[in-house]
C-alpha positions in Angstrom: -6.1 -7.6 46.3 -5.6 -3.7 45.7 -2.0 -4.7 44.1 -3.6 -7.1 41.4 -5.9 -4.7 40.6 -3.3 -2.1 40.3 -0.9 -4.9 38.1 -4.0 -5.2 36.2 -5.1 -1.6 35.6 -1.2 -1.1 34.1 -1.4 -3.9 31.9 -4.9 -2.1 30.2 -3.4 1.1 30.1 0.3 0.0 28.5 -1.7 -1.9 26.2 -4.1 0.5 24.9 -1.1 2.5 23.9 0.2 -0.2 21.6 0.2 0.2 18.1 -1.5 -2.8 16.2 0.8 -2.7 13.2 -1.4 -3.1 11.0 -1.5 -0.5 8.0 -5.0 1.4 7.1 -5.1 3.5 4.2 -8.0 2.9 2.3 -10.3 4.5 4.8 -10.5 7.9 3.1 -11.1 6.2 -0.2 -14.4 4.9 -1.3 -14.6 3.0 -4.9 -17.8 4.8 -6.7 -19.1 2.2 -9.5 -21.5 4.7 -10.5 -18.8 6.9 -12.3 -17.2 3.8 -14.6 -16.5 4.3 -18.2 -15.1 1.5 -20.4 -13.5 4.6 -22.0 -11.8 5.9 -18.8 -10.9 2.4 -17.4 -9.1 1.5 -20.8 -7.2 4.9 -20.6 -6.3 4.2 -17.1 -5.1 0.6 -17.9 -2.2 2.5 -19.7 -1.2 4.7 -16.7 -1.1 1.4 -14.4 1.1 -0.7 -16.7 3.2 2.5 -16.6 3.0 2.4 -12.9 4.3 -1.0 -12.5 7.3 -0.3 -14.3 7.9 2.4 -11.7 7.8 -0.3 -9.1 9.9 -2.6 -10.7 12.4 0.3 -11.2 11.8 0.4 -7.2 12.1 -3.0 -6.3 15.3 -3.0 -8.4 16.5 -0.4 -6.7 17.6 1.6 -10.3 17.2 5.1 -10.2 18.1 5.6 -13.8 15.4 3.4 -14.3 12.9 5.3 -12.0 14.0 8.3 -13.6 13.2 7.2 -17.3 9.4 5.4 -16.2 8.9 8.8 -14.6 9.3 11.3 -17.4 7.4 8.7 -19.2 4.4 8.8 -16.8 4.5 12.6 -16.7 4.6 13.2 -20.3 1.6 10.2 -20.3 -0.4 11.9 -17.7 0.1 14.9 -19.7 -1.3 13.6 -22.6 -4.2 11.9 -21.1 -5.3 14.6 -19.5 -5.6 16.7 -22.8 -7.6 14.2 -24.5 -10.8 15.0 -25.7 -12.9 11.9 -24.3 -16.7 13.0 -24.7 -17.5 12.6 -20.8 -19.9 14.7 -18.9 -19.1 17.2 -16.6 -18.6 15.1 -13.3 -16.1 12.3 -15.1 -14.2 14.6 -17.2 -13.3 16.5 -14.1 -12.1 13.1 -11.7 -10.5 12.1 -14.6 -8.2 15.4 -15.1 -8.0 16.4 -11.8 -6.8 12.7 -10.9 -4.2 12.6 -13.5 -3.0 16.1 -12.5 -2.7 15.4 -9.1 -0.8 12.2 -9.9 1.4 13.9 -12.4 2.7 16.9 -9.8 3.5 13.6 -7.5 5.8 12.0 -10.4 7.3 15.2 -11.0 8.0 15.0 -7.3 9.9 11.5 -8.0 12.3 13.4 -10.2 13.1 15.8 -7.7 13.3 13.2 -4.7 16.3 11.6 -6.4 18.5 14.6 -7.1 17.7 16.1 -3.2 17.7 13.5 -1.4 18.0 10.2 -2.1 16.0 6.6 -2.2 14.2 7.4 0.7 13.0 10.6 -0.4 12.0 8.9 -3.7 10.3 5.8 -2.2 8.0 8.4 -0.2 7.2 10.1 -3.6 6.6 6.9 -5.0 4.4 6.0 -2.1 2.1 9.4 -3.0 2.2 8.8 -6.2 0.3 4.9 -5.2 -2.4 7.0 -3.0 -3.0 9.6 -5.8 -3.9 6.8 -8.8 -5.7 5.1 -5.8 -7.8 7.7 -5.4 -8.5 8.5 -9.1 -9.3 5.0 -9.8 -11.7 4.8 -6.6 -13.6 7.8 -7.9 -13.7 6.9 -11.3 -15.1 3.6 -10.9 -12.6 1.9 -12.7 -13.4 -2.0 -13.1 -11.5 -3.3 -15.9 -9.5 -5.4 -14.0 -9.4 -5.9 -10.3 -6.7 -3.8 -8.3 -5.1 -5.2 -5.4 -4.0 -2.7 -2.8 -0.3 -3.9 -0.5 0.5 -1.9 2.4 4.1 -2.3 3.8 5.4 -1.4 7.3 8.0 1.3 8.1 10.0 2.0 10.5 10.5 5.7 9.4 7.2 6.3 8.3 3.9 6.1 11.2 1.6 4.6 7.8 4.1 2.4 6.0 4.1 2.6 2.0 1.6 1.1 -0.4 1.2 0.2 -3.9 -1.1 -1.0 -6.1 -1.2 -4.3 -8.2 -3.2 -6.4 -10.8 -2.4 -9.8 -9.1 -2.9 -10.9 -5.7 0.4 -11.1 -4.6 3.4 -9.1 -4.8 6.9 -8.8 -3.2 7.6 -5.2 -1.6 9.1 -2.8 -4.1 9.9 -0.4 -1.3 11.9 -2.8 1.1 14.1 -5.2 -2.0 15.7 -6.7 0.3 12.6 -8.9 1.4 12.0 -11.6 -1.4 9.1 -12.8 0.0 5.6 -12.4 -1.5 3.1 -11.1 0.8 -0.8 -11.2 -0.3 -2.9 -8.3 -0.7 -4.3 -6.6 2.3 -7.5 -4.8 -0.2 -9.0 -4.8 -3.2 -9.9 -2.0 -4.7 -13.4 -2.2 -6.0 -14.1 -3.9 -2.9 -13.6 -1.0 -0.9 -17.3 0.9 1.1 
């Protein structure tokens, strides 16, 4: 009797140490409806078509492609950022710090190419996905709905996500699966 209690005391413990495989990012993130602004959410509109392109750049694998979305997005953050949009204090300051925050992540897609590589880059392009998450969750945005993808990796312990207005989406950072997965989140669904 001590043995199967000893079989089954090693099967709890090797299974406690399994990961679940699941990815979970959004749990630092918490979408705040009480900052929208039909201003903000159409301004933001323009930096997620912008972002797709990125992606599709990515899924394409095309760095020359990557490269030319990116100094687009920078020089669109840029600008958005400097625009006077008559907001109070508290959304005038998500808004710019968002978009600045995103922008030093782009310009970290230009660099990731020229160091090292597509690996280097899909990581960038990962951050880039968590920053405009995380604007768009603080700023309320609800203009259209936002479906969040999460992907598994082998060489990174969270994966990669991205951010999409439809429900499903094949996996810009691993091209070689042509399979649409659905969405694990959506963003203004997220507490």
């Amino acid at each position: 009797m001590l043995k199967y209690w000893g079989l089954v005391a090693c099967i709890l413990i090797l299974s406690c140490g399994e990961s679940n495989n699941h990815v979970n990012f959004t749990t630092d993130y918490h979408f705040m409806a009480q900052n929208q602004n039909n201003v903000l959410d159409h301004q933001a509109s323009n930096v997620l078509l912008a972002y797709q392109e990125l992606l599709k750049g990515l899924y394409q694998n095309d760095t020359a492609y990557i490269n030319q979305t990116t100094n687009e997005m920078v020089h669109l953050t840029d600008s958005l950022a400097g625009l006077p949009l008559h907001l109070d204090s508290t959304r005038q300051k998500i808004w710019t710090d968002g978009l600045h925050n995103l922008n030093a992540e782009l310009q970290g897609v230009q660099l990731a190419d020229k160091l090292n590589g597509l690996d280097e880059t899909k990581m960038s392009i990962h951050m880039c996905g968590l920053q405009l998450l995380s604007v768009l969750a603080q700023m309320g945005y609800k203009e259209r709905l936002i479906y969040i993808f999460a992907s598994e990796n082998i060489k990174t312990e969270d994966g990669y996500i991205w951010l999409s207005t439809q429900k499903s989406s094949r996996d810009p950072f691993q091209s070689e699966n042509r399979k649409e997965i659905k969405a694990q989140e959506v963003l203004q669904e997220i507490k």
